[in-house]
NUDO-169752 format. One record per residue: residue number from 0; x, y, z of N, C-alpha, C in turn. Coordinates in Angstrom, 3 decimals, always signed. Layout:
NUDO-169752
- NUM/X/Y/Z/X/Y/Z/X/Y/Z
...
This chain:
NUDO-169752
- 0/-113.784/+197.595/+180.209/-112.343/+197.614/+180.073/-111.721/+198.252/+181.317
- 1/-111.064/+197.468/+181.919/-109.522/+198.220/+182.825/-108.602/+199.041/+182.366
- 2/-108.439/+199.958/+182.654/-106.883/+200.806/+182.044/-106.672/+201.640/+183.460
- 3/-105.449/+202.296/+183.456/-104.212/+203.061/+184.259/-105.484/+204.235/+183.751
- 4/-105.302/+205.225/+185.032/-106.158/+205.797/+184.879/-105.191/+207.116/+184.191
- 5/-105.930/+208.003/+183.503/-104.444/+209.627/+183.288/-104.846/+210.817/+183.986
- 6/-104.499/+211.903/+183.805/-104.630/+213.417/+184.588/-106.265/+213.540/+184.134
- 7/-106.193/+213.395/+182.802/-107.816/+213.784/+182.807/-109.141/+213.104/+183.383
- 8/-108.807/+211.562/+183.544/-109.414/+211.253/+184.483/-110.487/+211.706/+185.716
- 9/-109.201/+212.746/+186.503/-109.302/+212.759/+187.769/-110.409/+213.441/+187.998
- 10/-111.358/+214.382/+187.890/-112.240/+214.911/+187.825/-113.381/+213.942/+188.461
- 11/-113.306/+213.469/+187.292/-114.358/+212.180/+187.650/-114.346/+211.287/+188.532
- 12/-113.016/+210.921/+188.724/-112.499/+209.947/+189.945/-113.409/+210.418/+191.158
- 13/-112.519/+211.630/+191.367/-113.151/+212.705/+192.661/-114.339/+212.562/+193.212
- 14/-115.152/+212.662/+191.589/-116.483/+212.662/+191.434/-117.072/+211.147/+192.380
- 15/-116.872/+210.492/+191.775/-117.231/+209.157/+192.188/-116.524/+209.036/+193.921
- 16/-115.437/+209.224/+193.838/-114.513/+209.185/+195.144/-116.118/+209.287/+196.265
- 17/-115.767/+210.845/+195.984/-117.076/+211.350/+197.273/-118.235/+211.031/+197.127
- 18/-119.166/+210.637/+195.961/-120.184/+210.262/+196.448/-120.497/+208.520/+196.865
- 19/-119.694/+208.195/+196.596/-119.240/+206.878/+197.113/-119.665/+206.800/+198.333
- 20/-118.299/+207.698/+198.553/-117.679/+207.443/+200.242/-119.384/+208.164/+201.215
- 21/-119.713/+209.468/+200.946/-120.908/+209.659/+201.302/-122.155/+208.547/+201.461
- 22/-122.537/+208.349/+200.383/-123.430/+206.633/+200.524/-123.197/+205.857/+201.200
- 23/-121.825/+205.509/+201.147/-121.748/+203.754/+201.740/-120.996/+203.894/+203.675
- 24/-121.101/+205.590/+203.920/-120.829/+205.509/+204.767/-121.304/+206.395/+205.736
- 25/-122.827/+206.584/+205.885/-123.362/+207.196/+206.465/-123.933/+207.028/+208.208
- 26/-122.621/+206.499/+208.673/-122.202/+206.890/+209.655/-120.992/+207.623/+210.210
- 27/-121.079/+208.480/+208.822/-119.706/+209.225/+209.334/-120.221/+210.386/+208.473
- 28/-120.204/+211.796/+209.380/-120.681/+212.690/+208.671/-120.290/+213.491/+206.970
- 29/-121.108/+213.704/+205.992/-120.683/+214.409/+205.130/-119.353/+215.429/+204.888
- 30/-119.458/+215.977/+205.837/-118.140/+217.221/+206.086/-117.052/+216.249/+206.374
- 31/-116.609/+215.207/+207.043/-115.705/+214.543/+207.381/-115.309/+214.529/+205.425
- 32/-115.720/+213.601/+205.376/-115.518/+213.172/+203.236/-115.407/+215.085/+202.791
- 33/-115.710/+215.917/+202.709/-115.395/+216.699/+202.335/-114.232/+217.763/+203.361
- 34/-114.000/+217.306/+204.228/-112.673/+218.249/+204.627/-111.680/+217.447/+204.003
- 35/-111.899/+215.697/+203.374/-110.216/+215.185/+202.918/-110.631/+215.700/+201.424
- 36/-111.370/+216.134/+200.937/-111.162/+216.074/+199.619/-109.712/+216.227/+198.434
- 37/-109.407/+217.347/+199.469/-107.984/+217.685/+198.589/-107.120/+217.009/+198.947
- 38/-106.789/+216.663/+200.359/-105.408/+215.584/+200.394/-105.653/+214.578/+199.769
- 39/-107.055/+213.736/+199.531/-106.949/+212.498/+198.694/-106.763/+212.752/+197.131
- 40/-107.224/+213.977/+196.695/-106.639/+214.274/+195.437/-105.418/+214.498/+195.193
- 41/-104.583/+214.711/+196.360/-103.082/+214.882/+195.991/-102.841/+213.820/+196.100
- 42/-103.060/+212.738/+197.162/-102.877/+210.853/+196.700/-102.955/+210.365/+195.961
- 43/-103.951/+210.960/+195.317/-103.738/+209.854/+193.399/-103.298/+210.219/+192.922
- 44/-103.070/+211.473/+193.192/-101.758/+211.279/+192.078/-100.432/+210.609/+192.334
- 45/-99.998/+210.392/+194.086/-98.894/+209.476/+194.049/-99.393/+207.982/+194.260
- 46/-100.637/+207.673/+193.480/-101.325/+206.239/+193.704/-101.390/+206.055/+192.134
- 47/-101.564/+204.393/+192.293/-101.650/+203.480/+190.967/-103.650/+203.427/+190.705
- 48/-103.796/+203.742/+189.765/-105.304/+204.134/+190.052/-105.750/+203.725/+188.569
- 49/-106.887/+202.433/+188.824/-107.187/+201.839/+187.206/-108.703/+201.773/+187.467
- 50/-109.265/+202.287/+186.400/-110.569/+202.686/+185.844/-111.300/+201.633/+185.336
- 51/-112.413/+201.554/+185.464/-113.086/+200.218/+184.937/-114.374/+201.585/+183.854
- 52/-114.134/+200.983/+182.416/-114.777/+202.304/+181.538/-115.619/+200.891/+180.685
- 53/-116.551/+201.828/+180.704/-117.660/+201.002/+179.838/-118.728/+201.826/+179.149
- 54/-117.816/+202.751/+178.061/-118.103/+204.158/+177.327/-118.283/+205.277/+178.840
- 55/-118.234/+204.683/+179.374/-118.288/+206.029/+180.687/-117.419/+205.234/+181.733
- 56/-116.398/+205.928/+182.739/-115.878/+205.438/+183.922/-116.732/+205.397/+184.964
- 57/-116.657/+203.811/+184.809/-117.998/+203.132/+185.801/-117.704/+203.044/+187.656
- 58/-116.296/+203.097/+187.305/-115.627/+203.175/+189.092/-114.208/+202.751/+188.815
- 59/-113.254/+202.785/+190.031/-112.455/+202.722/+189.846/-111.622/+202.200/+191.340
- 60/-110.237/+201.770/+190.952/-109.577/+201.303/+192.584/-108.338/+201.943/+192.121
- 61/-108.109/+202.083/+193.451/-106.564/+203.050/+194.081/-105.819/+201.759/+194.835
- 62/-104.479/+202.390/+194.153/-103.618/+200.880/+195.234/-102.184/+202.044/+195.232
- 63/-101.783/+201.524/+196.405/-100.446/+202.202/+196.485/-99.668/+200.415/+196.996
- 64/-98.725/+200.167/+196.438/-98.136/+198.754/+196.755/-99.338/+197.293/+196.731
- 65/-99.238/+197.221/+197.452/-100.348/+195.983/+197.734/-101.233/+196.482/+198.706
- 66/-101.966/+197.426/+198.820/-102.637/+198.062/+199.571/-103.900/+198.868/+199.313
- 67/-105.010/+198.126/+198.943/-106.267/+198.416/+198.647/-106.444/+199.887/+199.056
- 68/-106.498/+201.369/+198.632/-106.893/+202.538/+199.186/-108.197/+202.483/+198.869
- 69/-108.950/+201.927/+198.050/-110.376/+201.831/+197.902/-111.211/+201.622/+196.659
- 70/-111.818/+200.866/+196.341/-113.112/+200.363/+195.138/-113.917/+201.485/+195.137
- 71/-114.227/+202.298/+194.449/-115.009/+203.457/+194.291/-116.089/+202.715/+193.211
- 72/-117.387/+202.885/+192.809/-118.109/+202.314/+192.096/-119.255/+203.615/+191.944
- 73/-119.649/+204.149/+190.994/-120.228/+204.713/+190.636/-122.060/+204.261/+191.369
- 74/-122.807/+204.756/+191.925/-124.004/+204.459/+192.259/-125.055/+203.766/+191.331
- 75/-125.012/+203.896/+190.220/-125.939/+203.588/+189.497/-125.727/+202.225/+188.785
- 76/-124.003/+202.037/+189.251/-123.183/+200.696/+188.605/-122.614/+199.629/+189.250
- 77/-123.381/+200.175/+191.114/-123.383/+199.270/+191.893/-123.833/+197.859/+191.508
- 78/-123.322/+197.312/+192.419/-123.810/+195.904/+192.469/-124.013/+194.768/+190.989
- 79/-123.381/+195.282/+190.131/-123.052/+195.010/+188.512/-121.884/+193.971/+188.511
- 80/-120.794/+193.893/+189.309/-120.218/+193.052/+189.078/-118.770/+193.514/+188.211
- 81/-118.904/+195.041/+188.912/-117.428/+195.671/+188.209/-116.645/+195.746/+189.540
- 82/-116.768/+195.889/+190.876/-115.716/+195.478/+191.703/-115.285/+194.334/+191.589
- 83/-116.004/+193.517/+191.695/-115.188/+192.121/+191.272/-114.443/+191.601/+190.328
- 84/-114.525/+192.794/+189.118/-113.640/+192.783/+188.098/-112.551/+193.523/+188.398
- 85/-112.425/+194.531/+188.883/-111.407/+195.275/+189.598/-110.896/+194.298/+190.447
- 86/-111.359/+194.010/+191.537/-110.512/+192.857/+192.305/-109.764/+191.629/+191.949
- 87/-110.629/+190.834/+190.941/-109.651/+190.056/+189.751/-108.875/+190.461/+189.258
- 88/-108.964/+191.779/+188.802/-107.619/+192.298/+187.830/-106.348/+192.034/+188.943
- 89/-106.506/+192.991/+189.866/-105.435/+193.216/+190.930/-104.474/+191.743/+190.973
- 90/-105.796/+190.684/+191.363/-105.059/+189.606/+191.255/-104.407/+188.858/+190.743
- 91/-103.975/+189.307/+189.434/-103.279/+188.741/+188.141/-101.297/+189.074/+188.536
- 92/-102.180/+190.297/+189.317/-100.491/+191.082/+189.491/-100.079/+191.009/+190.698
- 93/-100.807/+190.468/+191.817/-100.366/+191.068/+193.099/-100.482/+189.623/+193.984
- 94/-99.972/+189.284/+194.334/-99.448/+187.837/+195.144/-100.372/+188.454/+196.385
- 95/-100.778/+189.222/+197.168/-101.462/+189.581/+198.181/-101.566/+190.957/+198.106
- 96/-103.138/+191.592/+198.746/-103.797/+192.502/+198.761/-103.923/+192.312/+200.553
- 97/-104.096/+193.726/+200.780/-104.466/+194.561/+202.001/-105.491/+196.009/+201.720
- 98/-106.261/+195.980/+203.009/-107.361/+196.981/+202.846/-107.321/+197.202/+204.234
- 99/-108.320/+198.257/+204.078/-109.345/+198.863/+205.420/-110.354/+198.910/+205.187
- 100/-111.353/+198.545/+206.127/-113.088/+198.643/+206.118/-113.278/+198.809/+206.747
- 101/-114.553/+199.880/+207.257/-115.226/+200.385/+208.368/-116.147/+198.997/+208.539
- 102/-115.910/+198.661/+209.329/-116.795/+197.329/+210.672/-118.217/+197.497/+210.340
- 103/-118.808/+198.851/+210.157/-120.168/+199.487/+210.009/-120.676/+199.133/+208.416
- 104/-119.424/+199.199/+207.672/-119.893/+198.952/+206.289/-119.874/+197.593/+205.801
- 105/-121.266/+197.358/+206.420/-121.602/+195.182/+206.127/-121.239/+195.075/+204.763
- 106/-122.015/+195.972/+203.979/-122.008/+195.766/+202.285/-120.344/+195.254/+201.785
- 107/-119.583/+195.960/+202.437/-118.157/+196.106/+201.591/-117.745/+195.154/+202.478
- 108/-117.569/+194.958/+203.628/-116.898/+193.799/+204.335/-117.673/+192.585/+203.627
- 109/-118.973/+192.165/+203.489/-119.110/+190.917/+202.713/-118.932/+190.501/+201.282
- 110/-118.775/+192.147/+200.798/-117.963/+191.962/+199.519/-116.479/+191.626/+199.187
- 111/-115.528/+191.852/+200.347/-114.407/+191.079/+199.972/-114.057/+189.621/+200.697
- 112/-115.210/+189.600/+201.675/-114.847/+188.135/+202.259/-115.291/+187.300/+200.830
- 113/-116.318/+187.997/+200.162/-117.183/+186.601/+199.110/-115.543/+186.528/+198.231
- 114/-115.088/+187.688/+197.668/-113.797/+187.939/+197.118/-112.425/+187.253/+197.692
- 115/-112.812/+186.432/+198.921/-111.390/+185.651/+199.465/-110.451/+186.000/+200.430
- 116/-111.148/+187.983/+200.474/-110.319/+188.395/+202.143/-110.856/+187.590/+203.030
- 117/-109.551/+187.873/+204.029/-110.160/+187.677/+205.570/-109.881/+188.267/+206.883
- 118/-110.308/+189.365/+207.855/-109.950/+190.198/+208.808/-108.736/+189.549/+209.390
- 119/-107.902/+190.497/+209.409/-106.594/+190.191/+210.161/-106.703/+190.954/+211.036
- 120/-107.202/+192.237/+211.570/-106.655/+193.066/+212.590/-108.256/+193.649/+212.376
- 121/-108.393/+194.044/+213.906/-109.478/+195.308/+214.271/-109.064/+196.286/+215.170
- 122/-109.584/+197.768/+214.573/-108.709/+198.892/+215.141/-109.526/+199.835/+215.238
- 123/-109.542/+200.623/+216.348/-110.054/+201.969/+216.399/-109.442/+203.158/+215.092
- 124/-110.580/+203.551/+214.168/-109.569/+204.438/+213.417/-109.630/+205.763/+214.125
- 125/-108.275/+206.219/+214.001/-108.712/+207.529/+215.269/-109.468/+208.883/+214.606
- 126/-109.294/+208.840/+213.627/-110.041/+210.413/+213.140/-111.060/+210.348/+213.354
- 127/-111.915/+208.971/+213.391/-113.410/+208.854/+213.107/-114.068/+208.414/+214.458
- 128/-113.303/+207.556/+215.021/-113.670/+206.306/+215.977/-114.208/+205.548/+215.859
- 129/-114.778/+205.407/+214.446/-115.030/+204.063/+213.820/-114.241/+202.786/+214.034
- 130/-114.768/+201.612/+214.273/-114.178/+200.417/+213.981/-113.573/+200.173/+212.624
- 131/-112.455/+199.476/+212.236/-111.763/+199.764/+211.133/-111.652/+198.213/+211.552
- 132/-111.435/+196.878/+210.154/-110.691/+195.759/+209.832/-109.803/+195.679/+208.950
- 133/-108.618/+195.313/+209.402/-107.798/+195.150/+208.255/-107.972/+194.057/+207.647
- 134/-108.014/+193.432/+206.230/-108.191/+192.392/+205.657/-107.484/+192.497/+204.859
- 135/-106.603/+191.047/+204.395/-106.396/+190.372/+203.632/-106.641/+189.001/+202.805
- 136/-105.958/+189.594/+201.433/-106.044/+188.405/+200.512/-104.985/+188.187/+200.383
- 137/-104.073/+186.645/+200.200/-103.370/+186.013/+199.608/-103.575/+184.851/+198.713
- 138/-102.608/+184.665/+197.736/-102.786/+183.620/+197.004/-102.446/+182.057/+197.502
């Protein structure tokens, strides 16, 4: 099930948030993901943030407008076929989606091309100096 995520949530979000972001992006050091911890917790709360629960919150996506902030997926619930349910949902409501992906992270860039994005822009992100793509979906 999809639902709007609430305050009590967030714990868990967090939870998932960072070890996410740690895993799938280990070319960017640990401490980086843990010096944002708290500003991205003050973001969801001014973000639209829906939970994919399946007796436990299996992962979840952040959107502020039409603007992918990120598919978080629990490790153990990878590759299951709940981002792509998250990404369908979005699409019921949203005439076009926008994201960011690190260039480095093959996994997630071929997960939204299979999903119908397609790179519009490549950018130095400056905090990191990572390669960054912007991608979109439209209908």
């Amino acid at each position: 099930m999809i639902r709007k995520a609430t305050k009590n949530d967030l714990k868990i979000i967090m939870d998932i948030w960072l070890s996410a972001n740690v895993s799938a992006h280990n070319f960017i050091s640990e401490e980086y993901w843990n010096n944002h911890f708290e500003e991205v917790r003050t973001a969801i709360s001014s973000s639209e943030i829906y939970v994919f629960e399946d007796s436990v919150i299996k992962g979840f996506v952040g959107l502020k407008g039409n603007y992918i902030a990120g598919i978080f997926i629990k490790e153990e619930f990878q590759s299951k076929g709940i981002g792509g349910k998250l990404i369908s949902f979005l699409k019921t409501f949203k005439p076009e989606l926008i994201l960011n992906v690190y260039e480095q992270n093959k996994n997630a860039v071929e997960f939204y091309e299979k999903h119908g994005f397609q790179i519009s822009q490549k950018n130095v992100e400056e905090e990191t100096g990572h390669i960054e793509y912007q991608m979109i979906w439209r209908v």
